[in-house]
C-alpha positions in Angstrom: 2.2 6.9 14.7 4.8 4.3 13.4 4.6 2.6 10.0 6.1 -1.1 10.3 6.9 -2.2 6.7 7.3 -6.1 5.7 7.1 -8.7 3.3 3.7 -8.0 1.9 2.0 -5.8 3.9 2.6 -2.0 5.9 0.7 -1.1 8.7 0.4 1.6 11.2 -0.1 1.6 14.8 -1.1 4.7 17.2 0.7 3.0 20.6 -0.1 -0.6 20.5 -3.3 -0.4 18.0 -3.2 -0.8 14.2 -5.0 1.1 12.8 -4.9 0.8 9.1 -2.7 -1.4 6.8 -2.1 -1.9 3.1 -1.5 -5.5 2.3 0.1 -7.1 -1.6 0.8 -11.2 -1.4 3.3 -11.9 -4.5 2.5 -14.2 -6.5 4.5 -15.4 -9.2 7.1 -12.8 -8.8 4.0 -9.6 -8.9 2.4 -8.0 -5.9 -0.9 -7.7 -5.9 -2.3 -4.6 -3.8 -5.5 -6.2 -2.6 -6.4 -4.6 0.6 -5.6 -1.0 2.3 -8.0 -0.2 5.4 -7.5 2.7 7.8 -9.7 2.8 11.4 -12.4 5.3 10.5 -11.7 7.2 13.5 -8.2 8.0 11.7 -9.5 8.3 8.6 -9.0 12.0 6.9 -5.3 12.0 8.0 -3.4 10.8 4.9 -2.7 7.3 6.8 -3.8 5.4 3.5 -2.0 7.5 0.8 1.2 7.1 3.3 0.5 2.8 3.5 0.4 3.1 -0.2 3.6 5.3 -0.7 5.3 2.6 2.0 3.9 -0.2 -0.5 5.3 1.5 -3.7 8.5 1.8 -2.2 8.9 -1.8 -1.5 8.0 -2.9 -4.6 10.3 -0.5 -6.4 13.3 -1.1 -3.9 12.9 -5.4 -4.6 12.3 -4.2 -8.9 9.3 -5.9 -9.4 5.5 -4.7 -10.6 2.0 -5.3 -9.3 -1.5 -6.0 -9.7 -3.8 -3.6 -8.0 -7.3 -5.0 -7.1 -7.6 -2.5 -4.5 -10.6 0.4 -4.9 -8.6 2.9 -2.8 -5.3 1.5 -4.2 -6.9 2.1 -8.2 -8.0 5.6 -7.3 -4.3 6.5 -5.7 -2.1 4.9 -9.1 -4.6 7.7 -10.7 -3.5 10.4 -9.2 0.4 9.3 -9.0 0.8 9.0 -13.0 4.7 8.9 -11.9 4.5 5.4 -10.5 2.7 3.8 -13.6 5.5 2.0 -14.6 5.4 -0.7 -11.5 1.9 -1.5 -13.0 1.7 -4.7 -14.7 -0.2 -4.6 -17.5 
């Protein structure tokens, strides 16, 4: 599987499919996490807690925060209390 990073959004493909992605618009100058999806025939594999990890460490590597309006994305900043601080609050 390879994870393609970009602007606002990381995805994974299994050869040419994608089968889950995480995406965060910016807007004015603060991600917002708004969608992660993973193919439920990959689901149970860690594919979303990786998008998210990929999605942290974009928004850490540019120094900015975010907003997360995500379910799944809420329920993974509660079990990373180390990445907190790139909440918004």
């Amino acid at each position: 599987m390879e994870y393609i990073k970009e602007q606002n959004r990381v995805y994974v493909k299994d050869k040419d499919t994608i089968i889950g992605e995480v995406s965060f618009p910016e807007q004015n100058g603060i991600f917002i996490i708004n969608h992660t999806y993973v193919d439920p025939n990959y689901r149970g594999m860690h594919i979303a807690d990786n998008l998210l990890k990929n999605a942290v460490e974009i928004i850490e590597t540019q120094k900015k925060q975010c907003k997360v309006t995500c379910s799944y994305a809420k329920k993974w900043f509660q079990k990373h209390p180390e990445k907190q601080n790139i909440i918004k609050k």
